[in-house]
N, C-alpha and C positions, 0 to 999 in steps of 0.2 A: 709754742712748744709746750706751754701748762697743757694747754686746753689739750693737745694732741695725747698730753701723757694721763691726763684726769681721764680721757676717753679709754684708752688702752684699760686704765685700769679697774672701770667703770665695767667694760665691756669681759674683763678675766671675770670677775666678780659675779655679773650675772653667768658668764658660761657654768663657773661650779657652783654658782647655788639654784641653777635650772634645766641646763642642758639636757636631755632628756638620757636617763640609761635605761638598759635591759633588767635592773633589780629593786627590789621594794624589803629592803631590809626590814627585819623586825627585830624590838632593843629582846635584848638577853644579858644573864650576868655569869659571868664564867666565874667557876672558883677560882680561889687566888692561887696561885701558881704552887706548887710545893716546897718547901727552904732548900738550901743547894746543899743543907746536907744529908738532904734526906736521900738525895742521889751525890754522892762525891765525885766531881771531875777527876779523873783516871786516863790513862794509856792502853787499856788492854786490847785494842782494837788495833795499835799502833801497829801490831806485825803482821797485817790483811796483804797476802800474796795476792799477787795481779796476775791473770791467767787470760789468756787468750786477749791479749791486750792489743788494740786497736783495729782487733775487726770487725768491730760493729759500736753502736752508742745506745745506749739505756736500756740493760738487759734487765728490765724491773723484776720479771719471777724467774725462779731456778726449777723446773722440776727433774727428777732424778726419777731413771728407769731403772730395772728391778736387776740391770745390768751395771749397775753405777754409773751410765753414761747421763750426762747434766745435755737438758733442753732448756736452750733461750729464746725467748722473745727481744729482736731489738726496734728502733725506735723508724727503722725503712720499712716495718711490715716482714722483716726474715726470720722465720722458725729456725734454730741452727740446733746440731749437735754437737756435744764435744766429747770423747770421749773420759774415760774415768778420773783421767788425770788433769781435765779440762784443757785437754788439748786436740789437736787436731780437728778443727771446725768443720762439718759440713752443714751445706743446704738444704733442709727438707724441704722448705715449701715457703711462700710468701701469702700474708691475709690481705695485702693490701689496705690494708688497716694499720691502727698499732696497739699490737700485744701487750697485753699487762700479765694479770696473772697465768699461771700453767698449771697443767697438774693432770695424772694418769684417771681415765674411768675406771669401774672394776673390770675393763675384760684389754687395761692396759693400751687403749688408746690416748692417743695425746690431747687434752682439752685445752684450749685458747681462752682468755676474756680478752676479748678485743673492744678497746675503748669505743673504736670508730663502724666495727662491723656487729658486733654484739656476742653473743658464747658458740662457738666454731671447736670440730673436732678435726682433726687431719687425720686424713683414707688411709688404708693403704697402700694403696695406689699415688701417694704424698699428693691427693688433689685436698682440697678442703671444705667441711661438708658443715652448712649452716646450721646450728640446734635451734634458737632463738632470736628473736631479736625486739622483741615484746613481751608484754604482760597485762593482763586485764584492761586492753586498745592503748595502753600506752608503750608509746618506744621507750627501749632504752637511750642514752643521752651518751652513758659513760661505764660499759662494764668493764668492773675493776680485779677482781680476782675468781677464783674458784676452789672446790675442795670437793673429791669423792673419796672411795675408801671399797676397796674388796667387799662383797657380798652385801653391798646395800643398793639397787638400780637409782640410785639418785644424783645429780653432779647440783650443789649447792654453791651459788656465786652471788655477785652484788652490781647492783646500776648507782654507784656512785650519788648520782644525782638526774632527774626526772627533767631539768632545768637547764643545765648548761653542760658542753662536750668537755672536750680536754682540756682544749686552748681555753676555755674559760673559767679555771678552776678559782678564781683569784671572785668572780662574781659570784658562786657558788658559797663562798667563807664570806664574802662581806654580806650578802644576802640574808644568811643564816636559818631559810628557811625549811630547811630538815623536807626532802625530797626526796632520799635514799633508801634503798630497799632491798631486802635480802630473799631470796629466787630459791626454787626448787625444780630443776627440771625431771621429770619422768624419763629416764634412757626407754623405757616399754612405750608407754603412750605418746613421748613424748610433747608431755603438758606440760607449760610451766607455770607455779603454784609460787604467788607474793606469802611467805611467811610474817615479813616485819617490813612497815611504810615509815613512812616520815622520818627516816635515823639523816644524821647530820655526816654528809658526805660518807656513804657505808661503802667499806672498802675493804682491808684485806677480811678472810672467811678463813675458818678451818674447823675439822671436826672433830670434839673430843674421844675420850675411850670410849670405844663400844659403839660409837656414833649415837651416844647419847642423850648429846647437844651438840651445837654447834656456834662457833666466836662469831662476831662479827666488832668489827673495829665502828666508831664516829669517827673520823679523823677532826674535824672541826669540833669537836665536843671534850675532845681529850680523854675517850672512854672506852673499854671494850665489854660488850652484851653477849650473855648466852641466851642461848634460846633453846628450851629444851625440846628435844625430839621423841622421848621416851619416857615412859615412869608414869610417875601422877603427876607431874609437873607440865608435862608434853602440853606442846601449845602457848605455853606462857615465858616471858623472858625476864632478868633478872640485870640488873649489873656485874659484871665479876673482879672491874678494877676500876675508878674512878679518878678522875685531876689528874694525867698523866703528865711528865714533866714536858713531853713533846709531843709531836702531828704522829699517832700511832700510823702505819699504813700495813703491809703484809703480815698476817699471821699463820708459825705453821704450828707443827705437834709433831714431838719426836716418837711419838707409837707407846711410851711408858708414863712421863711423870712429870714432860717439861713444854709449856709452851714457850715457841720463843716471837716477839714482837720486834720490828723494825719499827725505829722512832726515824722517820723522814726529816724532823732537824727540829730543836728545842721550840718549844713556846715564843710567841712575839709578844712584845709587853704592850705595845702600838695596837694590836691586834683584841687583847683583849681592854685596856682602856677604852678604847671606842666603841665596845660589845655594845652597851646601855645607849647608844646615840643613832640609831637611825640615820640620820639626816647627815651625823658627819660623815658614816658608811657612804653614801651619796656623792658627798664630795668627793671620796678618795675614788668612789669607782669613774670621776670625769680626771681624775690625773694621768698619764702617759704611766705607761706601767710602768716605767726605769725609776719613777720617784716613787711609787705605791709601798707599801711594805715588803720588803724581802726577805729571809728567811736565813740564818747562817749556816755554813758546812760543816756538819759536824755528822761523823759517822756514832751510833748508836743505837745498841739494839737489849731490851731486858728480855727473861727468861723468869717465866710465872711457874708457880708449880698447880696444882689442879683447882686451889681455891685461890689465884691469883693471887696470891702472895710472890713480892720480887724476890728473886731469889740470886737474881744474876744483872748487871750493871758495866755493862761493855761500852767505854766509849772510846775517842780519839777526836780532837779537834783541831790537832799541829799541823804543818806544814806539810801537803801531800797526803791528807788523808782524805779516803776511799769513802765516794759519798754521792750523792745522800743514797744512804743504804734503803731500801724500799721492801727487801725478803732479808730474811735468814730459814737454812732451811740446813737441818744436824742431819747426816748421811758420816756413817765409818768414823771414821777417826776428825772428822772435818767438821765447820760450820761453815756450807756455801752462801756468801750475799750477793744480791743482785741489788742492782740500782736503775734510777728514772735516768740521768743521765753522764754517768759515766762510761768510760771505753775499755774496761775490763769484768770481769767478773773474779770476785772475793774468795777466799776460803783462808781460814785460820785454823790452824790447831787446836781443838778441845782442850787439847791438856794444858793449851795455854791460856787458858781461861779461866 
């Protein structure tokens, strides 16, 4: 019975310090996380209305037509409508994929970042019509959001990661090998043009005033990049908020003087202890995902003002909160959220904010 158990345990041992995986981590040192009161645990998220609740699961982007009627992406590949009051769902169309972010071109078509198909606009004829699915001979792996804006022919989005799909996002963060990149398509020639390589899991996009620059979140890095499009700057990028307290993921702009950030769920402390260790990344990537690091529910979303100063600190992490929130996007009197995997879709009152 020793010999039987020395073997077993003999035989765990070599599996996680050799078994072979898909990643080749490199060490890195994450700042230290921010004091807790530099963000103070709060309620204000606590009154998130549930709207169009259980027809669908993970309506990660919200985008809003010029009708106030909200477009979802859920997690079966279904483009839905709802109208203004986030109700009454219809079907436009299916990617067969699964939709992440959304968002109108300038001539008010509906744009897709489909993780699994790549940046897709829907006809209308509600067929759906491929833009990209590449970039200088590489495929995308993982597109994650998008952003145009009235009178610029451009739809700017991001490929997450060069490396791993959806399902693998857990090998993309232990990895940390900065693979992500932020996209310029041409609506005219359609060309599309790598602005920024190697960003660490680049994911939500949005475009400031004027389409002057444009955000682009790390999620693994804890940081959001502008990158300017205009000026004497154009061409070159910049930090605009660093050490975020959590996984930033969608970013939008309310059109005047606010961005607002979905924090997909606080910082892991697990996560960054082992940044500097290679080889423990290694290990954890041969564990069964159920024991791997997980992530806690907590809905959370800041609001930057133009030089990314926080200015707003929205949380909730009680019992039955709305999560993990992945968008916010300010439309009328409202802030709509959307989430990766829950079964409604958000909105809270501004003034209760």
């Amino acid at each position: 019975m020793k010999k039987l158990l020395l073997a077993a345990v003999l035989t765990l041992v070599a599996y996680l310090a050799f078994w072979p995986v898909p990643i080749e981590p490199v060490a890195w040192t994450p700042p230290s996380a921010p004091p807790a009161e530099a963000y103070p645990a709060n309620e204000r998220l606590r009154g998130i209305e549930r709207l169009a609740e259980g027809y669908g699961r993970g309506g990660e982007g919200v985008a809003i037509d010029a009708q106030g009627r909200l477009h979802v992406g859920y997690d079966d590949g279904r483009i839905v409508r709802l109208d203004a009051r986030g109700a009454n769902p219809s079907v436009l169309a299916n990617t067969g994929g699964r939709p992440l972010g959304l968002c109108f071109d300038p001539d008010g078509r509906l744009v897709i970042a489909d993780a699994l198909k790549g940046l897709l606009r829907l006809k209308e004829d509600g067929q759906i019509e491929t833009l990209a699915t590449s970039a200088e001979g590489l495929d995308f792996k993982l597109v994650d959001d998008a952003d145009a804006v009235p009178g610029e022919p451009y739809i700017y989005f991001t490929d997450a990661s060069a490396r791993f799909g959806i399902h693998e996002v857990m090998n993309d963060a232990l990895e940390h090998r900065g693979s992500g990149r932020l996209l310029r398509y041409d609506i005219r020639s359609g060309e599309t043009l790598v602005l920024m390589r190697d960003l660490q899991f680049a994911n939500g996009v949005t475009l400031g005033p004027g389409a002057e620059y444009v955000l682009v979140n790390e999620t693994t890095a804890y940081r959001i990049q502008r990158y300017w499009l205009k000026g004497e700057k154009a061409g070159t990028s910049e930090i605009l908020i660093d050490n975020l307290p959590g996984f930033p993921d969608n970013l939008s702009f309310n059109g005047r003087d606010r961005f607002w950030v979905a924090l997909y769920a606080p910082r892991k402390r697990e996560l960054d202890a082992m940044a500097p260790y290679p080889w423990v990344r290694k290990v954890v990537a041969r564990l069964p995902a159920f024991v791997q690091p997980r992530t806690a529910l907590q809905g959370w979303v800041l609001g930057l003002d133009l030089d990314g100063k926080v200015v707003a600190n929205l949380q909730y992490a009680g019992e039955g909160a709305f999560g993990p929130i992945t968008s916010a996007e300010e439309q009328g009197d409202y802030l709509w959220l959307g989430t990766l995997s829950d079964t409604a879709v958000g909105r809270i009152p501004l003034k209760d904010l």
